[in-house]
TORRO-737638 format. One record per atom (N, C-alpha, C): residue number from 1; x, y, z; atom name; residue in three letters. Coordinates in pm, whole numbers. Layout:
% residues N
num NUM xx X yy Y zz Z atome CA residu Ala;
...
% end
This chain:
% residues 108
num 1 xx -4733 yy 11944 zz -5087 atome N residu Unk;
num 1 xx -4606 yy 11916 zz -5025 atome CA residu Unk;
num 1 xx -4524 yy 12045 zz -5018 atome C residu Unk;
num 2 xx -4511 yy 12098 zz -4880 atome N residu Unk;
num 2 xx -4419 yy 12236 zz -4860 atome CA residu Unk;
num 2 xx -4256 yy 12201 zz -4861 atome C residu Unk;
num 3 xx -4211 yy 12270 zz -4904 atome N residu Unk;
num 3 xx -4034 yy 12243 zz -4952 atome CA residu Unk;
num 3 xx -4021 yy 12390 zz -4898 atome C residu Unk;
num 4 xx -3907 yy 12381 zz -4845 atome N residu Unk;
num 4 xx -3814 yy 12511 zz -4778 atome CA residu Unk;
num 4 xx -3791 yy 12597 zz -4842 atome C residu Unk;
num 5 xx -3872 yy 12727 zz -4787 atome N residu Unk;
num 5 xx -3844 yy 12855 zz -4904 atome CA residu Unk;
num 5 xx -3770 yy 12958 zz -4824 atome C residu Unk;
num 6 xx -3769 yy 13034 zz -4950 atome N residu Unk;
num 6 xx -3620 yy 13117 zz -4909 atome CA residu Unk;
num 6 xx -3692 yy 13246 zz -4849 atome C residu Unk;
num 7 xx -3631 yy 13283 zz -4715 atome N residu Unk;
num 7 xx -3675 yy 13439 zz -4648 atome CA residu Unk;
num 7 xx -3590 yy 13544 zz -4709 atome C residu Unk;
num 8 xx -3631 yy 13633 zz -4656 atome N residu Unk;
num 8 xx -3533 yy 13800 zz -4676 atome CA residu Unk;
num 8 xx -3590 yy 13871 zz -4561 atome C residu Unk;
num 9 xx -3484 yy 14018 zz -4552 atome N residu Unk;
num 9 xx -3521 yy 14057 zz -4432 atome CA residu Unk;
num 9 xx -3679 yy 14112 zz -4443 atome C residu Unk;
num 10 xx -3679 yy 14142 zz -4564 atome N residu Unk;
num 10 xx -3837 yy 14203 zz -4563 atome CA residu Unk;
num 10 xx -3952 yy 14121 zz -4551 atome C residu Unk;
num 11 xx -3960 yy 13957 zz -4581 atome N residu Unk;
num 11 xx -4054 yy 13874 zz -4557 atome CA residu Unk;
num 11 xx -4021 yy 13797 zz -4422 atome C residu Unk;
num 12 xx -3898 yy 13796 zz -4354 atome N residu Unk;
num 12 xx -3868 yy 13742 zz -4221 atome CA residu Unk;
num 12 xx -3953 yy 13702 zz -4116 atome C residu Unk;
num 13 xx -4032 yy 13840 zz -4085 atome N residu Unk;
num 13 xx -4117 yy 13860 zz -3966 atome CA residu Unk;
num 13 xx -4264 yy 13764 zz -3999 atome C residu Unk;
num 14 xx -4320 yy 13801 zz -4104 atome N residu Unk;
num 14 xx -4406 yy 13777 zz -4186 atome CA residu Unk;
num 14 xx -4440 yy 13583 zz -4188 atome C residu Unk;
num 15 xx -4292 yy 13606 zz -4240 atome N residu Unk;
num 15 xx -4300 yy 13427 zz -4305 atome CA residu Unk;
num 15 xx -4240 yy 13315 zz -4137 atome C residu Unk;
num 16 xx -4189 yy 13388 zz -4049 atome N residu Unk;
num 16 xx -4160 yy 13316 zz -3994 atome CA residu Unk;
num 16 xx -4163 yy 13346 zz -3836 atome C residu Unk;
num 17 xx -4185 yy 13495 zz -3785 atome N residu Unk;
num 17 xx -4208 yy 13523 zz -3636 atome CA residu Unk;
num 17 xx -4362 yy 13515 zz -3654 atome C residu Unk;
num 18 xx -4462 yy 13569 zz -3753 atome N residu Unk;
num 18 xx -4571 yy 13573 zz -3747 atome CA residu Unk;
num 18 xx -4637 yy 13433 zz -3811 atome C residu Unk;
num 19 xx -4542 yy 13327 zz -3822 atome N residu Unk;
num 19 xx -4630 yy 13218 zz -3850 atome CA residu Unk;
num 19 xx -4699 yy 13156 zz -3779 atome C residu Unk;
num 20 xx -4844 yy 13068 zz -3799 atome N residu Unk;
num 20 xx -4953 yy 13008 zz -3712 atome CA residu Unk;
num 20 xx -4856 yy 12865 zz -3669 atome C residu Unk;
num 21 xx -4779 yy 12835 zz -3737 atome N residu Unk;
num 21 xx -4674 yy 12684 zz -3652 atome CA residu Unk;
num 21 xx -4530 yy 12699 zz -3657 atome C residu Unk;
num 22 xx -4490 yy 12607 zz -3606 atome N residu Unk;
num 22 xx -4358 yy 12658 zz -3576 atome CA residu Unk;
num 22 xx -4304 yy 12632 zz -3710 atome C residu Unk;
num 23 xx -4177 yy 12712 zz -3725 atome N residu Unk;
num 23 xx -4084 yy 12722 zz -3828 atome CA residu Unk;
num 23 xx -3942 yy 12665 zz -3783 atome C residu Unk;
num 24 xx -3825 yy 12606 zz -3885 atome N residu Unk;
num 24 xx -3748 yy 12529 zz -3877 atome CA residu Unk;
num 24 xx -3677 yy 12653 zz -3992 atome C residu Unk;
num 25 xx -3567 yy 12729 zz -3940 atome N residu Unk;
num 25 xx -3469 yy 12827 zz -4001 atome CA residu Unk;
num 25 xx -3351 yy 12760 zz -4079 atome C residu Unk;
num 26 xx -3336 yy 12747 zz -4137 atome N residu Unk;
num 26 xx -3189 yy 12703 zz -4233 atome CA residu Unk;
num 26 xx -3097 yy 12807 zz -4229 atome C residu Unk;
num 27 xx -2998 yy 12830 zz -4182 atome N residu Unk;
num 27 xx -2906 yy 12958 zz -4194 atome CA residu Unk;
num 27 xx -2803 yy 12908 zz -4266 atome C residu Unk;
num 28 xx -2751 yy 12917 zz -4408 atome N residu Unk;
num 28 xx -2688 yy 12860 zz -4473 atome CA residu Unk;
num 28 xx -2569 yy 12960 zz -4547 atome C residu Unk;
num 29 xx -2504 yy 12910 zz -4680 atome N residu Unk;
num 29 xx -2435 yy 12993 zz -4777 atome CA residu Unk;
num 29 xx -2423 yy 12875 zz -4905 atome C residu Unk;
num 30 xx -2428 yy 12937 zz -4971 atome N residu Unk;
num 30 xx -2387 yy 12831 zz -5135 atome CA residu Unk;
num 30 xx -2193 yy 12763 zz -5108 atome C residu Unk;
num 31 xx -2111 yy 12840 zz -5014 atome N residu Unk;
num 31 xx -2021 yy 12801 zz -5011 atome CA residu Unk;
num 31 xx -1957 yy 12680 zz -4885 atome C residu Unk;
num 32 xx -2055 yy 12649 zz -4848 atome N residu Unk;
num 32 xx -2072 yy 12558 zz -4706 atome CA residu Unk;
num 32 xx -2073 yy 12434 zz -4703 atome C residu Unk;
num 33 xx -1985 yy 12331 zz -4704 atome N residu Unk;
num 33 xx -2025 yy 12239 zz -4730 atome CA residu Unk;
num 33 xx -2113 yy 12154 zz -4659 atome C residu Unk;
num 34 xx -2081 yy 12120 zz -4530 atome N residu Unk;
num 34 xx -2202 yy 12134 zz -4426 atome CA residu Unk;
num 34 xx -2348 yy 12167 zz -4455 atome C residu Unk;
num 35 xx -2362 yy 12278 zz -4523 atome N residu Unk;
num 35 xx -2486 yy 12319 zz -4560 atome CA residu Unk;
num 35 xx -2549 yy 12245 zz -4676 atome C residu Unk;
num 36 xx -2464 yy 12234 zz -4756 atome N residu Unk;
num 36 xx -2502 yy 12141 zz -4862 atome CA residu Unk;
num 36 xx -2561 yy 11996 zz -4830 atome C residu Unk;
num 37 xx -2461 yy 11937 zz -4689 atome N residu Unk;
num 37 xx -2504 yy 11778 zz -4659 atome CA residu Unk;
num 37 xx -2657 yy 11802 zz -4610 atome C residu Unk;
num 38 xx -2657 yy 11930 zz -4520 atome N residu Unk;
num 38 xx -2800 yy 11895 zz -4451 atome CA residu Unk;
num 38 xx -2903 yy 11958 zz -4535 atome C residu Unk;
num 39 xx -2881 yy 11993 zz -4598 atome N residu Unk;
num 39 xx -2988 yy 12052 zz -4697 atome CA residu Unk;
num 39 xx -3090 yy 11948 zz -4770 atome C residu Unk;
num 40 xx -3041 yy 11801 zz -4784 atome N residu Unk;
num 40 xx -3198 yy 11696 zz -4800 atome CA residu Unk;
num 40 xx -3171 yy 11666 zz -4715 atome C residu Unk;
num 41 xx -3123 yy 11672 zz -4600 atome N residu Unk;
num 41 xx -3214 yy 11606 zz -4471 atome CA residu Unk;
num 41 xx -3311 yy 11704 zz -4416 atome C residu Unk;
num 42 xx -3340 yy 11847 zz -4468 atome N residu Unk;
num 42 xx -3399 yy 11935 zz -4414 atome CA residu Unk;
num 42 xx -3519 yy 11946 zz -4504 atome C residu Unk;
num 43 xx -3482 yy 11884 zz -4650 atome N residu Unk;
num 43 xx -3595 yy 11866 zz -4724 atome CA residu Unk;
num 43 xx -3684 yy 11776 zz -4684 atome C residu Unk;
num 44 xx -3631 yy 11649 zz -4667 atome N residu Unk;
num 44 xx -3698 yy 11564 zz -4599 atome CA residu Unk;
num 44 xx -3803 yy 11589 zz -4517 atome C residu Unk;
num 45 xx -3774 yy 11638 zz -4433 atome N residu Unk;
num 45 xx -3811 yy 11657 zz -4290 atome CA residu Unk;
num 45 xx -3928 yy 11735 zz -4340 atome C residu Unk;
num 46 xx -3927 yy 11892 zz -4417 atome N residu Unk;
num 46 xx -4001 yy 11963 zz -4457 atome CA residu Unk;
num 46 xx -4131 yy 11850 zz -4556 atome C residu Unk;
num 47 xx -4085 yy 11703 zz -4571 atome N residu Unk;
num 47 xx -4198 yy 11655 zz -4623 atome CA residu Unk;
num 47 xx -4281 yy 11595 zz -4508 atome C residu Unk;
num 48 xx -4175 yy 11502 zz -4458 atome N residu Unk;
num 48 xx -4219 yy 11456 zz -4337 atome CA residu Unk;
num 48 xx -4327 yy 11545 zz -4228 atome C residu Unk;
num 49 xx -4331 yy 11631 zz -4202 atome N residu Unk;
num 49 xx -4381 yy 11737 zz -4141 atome CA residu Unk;
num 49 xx -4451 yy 11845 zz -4209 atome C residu Unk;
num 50 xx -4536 yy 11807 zz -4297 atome N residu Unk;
num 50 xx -4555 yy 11915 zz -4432 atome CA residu Unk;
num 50 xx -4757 yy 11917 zz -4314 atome C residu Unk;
num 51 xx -4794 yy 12085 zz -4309 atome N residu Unk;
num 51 xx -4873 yy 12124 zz -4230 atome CA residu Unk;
num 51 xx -4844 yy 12096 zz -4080 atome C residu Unk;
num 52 xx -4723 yy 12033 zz -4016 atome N residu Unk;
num 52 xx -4697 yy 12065 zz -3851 atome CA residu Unk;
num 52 xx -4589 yy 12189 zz -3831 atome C residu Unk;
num 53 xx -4536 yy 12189 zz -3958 atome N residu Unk;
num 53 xx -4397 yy 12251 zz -3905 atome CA residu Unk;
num 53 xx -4326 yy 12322 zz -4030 atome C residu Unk;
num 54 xx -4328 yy 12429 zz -4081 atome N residu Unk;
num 54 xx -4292 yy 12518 zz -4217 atome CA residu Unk;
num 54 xx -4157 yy 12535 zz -4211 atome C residu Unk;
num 55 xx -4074 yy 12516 zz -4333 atome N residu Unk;
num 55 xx -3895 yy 12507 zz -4320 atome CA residu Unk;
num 55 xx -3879 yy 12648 zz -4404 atome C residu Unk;
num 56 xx -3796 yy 12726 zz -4389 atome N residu Unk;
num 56 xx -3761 yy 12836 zz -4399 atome CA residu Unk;
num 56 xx -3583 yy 12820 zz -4435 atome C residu Unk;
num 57 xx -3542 yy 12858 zz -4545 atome N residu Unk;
num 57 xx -3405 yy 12897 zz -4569 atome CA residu Unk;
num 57 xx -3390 yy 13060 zz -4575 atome C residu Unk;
num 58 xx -3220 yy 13052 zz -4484 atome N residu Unk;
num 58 xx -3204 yy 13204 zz -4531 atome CA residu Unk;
num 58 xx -3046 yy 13197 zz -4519 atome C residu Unk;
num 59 xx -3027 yy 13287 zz -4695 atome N residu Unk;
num 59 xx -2905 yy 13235 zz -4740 atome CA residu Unk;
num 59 xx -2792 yy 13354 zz -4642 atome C residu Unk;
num 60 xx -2722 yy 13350 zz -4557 atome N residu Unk;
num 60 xx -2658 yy 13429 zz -4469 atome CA residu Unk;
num 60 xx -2559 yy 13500 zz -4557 atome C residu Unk;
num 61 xx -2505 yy 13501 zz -4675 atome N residu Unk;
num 61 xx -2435 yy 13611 zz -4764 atome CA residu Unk;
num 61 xx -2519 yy 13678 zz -4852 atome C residu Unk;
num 62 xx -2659 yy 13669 zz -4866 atome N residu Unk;
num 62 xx -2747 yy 13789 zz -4930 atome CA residu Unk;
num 62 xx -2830 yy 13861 zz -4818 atome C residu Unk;
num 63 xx -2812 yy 13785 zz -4674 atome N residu Unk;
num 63 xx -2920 yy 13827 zz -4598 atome CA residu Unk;
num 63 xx -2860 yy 13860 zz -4429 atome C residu Unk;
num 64 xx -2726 yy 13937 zz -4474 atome N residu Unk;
num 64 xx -2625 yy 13926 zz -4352 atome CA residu Unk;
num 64 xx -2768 yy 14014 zz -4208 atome C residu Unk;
num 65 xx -2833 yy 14062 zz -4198 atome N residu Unk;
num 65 xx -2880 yy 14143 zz -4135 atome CA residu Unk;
num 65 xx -2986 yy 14037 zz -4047 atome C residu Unk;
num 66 xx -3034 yy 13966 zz -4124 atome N residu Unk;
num 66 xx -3063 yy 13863 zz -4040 atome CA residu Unk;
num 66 xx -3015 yy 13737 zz -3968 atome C residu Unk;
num 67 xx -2884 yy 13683 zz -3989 atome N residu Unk;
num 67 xx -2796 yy 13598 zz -3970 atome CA residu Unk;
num 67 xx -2759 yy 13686 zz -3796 atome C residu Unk;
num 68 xx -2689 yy 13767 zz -3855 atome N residu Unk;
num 68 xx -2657 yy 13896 zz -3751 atome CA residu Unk;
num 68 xx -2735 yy 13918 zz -3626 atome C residu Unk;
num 69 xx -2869 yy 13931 zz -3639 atome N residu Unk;
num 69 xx -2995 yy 13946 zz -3601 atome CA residu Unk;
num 69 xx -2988 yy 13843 zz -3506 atome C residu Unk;
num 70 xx -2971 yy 13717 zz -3508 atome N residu Unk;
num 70 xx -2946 yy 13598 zz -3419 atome CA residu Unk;
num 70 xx -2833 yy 13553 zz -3420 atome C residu Unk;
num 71 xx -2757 yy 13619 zz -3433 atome N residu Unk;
num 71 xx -2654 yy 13582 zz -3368 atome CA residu Unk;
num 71 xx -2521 yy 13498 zz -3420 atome C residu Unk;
num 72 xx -2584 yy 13425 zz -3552 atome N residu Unk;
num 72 xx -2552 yy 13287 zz -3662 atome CA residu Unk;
num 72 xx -2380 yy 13331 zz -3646 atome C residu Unk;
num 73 xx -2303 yy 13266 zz -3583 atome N residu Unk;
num 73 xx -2152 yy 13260 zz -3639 atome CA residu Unk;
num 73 xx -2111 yy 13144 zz -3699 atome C residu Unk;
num 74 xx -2167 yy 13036 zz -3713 atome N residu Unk;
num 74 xx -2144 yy 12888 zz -3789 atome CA residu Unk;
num 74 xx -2228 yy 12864 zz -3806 atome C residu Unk;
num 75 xx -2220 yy 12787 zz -3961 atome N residu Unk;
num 75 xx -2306 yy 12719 zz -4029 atome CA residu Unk;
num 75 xx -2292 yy 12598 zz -4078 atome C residu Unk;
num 76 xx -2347 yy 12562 zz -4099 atome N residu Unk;
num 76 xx -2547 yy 12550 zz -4066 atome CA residu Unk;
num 76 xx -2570 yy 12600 zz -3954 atome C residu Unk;
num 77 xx -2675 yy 12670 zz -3895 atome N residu Unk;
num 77 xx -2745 yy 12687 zz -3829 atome CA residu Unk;
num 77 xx -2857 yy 12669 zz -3810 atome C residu Unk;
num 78 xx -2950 yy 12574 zz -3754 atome N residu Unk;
num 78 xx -3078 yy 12589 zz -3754 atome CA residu Unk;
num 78 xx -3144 yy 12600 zz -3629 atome C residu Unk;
num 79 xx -3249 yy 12700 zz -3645 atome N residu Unk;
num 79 xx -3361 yy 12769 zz -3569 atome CA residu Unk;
num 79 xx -3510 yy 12728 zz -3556 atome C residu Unk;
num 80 xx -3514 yy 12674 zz -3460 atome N residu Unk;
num 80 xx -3679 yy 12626 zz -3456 atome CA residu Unk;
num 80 xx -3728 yy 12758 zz -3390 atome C residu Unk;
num 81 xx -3842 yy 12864 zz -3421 atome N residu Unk;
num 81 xx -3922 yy 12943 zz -3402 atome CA residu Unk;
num 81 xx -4080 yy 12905 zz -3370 atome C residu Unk;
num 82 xx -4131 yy 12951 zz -3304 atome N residu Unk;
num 82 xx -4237 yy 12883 zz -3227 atome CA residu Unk;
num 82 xx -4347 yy 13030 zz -3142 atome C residu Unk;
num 83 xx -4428 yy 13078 zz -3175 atome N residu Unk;
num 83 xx -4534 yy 13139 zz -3144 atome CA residu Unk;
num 83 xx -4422 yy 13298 zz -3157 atome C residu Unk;
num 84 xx -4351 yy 13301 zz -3272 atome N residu Unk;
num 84 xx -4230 yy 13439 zz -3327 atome CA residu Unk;
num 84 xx -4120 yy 13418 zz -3242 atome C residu Unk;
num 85 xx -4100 yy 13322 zz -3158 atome N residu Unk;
num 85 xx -3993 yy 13341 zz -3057 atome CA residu Unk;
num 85 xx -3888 yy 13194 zz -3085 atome C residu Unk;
num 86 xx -3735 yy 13202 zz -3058 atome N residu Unk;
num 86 xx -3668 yy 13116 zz -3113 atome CA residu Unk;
num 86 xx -3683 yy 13017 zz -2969 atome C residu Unk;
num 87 xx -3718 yy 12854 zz -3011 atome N residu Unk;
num 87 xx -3685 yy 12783 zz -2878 atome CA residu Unk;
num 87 xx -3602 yy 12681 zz -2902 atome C residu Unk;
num 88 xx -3534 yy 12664 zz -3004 atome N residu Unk;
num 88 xx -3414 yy 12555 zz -3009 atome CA residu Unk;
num 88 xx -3310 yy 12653 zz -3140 atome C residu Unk;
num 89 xx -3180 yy 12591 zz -3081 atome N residu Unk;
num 89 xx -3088 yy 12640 zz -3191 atome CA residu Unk;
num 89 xx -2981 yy 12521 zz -3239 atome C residu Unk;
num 90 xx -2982 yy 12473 zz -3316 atome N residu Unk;
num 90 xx -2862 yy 12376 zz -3368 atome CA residu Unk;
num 90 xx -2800 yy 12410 zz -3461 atome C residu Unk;
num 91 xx -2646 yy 12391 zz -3410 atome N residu Unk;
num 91 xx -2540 yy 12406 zz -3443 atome CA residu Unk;
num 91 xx -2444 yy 12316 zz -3504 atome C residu Unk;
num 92 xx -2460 yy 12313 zz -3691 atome N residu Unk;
num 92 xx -2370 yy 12210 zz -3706 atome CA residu Unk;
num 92 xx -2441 yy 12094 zz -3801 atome C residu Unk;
num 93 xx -2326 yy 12028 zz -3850 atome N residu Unk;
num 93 xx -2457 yy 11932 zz -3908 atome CA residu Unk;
num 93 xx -2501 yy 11798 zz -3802 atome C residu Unk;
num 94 xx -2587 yy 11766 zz -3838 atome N residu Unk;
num 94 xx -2636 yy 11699 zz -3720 atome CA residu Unk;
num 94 xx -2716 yy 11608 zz -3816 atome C residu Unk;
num 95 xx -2735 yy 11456 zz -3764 atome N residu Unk;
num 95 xx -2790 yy 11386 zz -3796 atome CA residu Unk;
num 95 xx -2967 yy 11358 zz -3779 atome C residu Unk;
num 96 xx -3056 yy 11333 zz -3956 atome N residu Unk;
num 96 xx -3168 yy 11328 zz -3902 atome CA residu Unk;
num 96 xx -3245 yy 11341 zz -3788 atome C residu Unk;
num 97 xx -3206 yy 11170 zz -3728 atome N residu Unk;
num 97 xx -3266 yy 11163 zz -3631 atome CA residu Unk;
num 97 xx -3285 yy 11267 zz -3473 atome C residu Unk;
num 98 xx -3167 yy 11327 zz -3504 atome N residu Unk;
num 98 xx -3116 yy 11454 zz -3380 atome CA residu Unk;
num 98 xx -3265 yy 11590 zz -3416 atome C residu Unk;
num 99 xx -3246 yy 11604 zz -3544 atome N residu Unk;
num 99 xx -3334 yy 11676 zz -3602 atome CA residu Unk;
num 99 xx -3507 yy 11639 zz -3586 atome C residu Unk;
num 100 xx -3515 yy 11541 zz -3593 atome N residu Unk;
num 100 xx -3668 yy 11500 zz -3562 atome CA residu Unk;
num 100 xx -3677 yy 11490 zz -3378 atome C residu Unk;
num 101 xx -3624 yy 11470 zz -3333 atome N residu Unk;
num 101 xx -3586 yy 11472 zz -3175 atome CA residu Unk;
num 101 xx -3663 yy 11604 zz -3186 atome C residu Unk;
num 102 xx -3542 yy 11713 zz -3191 atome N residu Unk;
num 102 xx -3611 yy 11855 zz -3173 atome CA residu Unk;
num 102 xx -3757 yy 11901 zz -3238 atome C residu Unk;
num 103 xx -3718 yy 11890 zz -3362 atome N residu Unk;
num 103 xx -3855 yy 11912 zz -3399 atome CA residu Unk;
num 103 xx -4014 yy 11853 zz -3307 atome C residu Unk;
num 104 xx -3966 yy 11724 zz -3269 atome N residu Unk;
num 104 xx -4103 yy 11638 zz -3184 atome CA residu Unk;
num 104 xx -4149 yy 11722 zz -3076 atome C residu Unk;
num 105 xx -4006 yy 11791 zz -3021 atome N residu Unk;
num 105 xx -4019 yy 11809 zz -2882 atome CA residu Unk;
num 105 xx -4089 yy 11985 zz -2825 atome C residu Unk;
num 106 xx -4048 yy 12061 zz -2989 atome N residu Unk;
num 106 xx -4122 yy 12173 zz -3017 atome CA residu Unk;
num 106 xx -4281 yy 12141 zz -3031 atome C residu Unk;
num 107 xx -4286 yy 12013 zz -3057 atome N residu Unk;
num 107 xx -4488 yy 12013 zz -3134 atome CA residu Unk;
num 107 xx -4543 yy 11970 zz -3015 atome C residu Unk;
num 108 xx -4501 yy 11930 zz -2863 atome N residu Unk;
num 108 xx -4568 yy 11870 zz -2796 atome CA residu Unk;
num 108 xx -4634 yy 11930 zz -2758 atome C residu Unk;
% end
C-alpha cells in the first residue's frame, strides 16, 4: 500500500517527471488549513489507486523552488503529472469525488 511521500527539489524530476505512471502532486504547508482537510482525502485516494497512480507531497515552505517552478500561488494545490508533463491542476480544496473525476480521466 503506497501512501504519499514527500519530494525535494533534488528527487522532483526523478520521483515524479520521470515516473512510469502518472503522479498526483500535493503542494501544501503545515500552516494551511485547507491542506490539512485534503490531506486524507489524498491518502485515500493514494490507497484507492495504489500501482495506477503514485501521490507525491511537496511541502511549499521547505521546497519554495519548486512551488515557484509551477507556478503554486494557493494552496492546496494539486498536480496530476503524466508521461513528466503537468495535465490537470486543482486549485483548492475540492471534494473526493471531484478528485477521482480527474484522476479517472488522466488513466484513460
Amino acid at each position: 500500500m503506497a501512501k504519499p511521500f514527500d519530494v525535494t527539489e533534488q528527487s522532483f524530476d526523478q520521483d515524479v517527471l520521470k515516473s512510469g505512471s502518472p503522479v498526483l502532486v500535493d503542494f501544501w504547508a503545515p500552516w494551511c488549513a485547507p491542506c490539512r482537510h485534503i490531506a486524507p482525502i489524498v491518502e485515500e485516494l493514494s490507497i484507492e489507486y495504489d500501482g495506477k497512480v503514485a501521490f507525491a507531497k511537496v511541502n511549499t515552505d521547505e521546497q519554495p523552488a519548486i512551488a515557484q517552478r509551477y507556478q503554486i500561488f494557493s494552496i492546496p494545490t494539486l498536480i496530476i503529472f503524466k508521461d513528466g508533463q503537468p495535465v490537470k491542476q486543482l486549485v483548492g480544496l475540492r471534494p473526493k469525488k471531484d478528485l477521482k473525476s480527474n484522476l479517472d480521466s488522466v488513466l484513460v
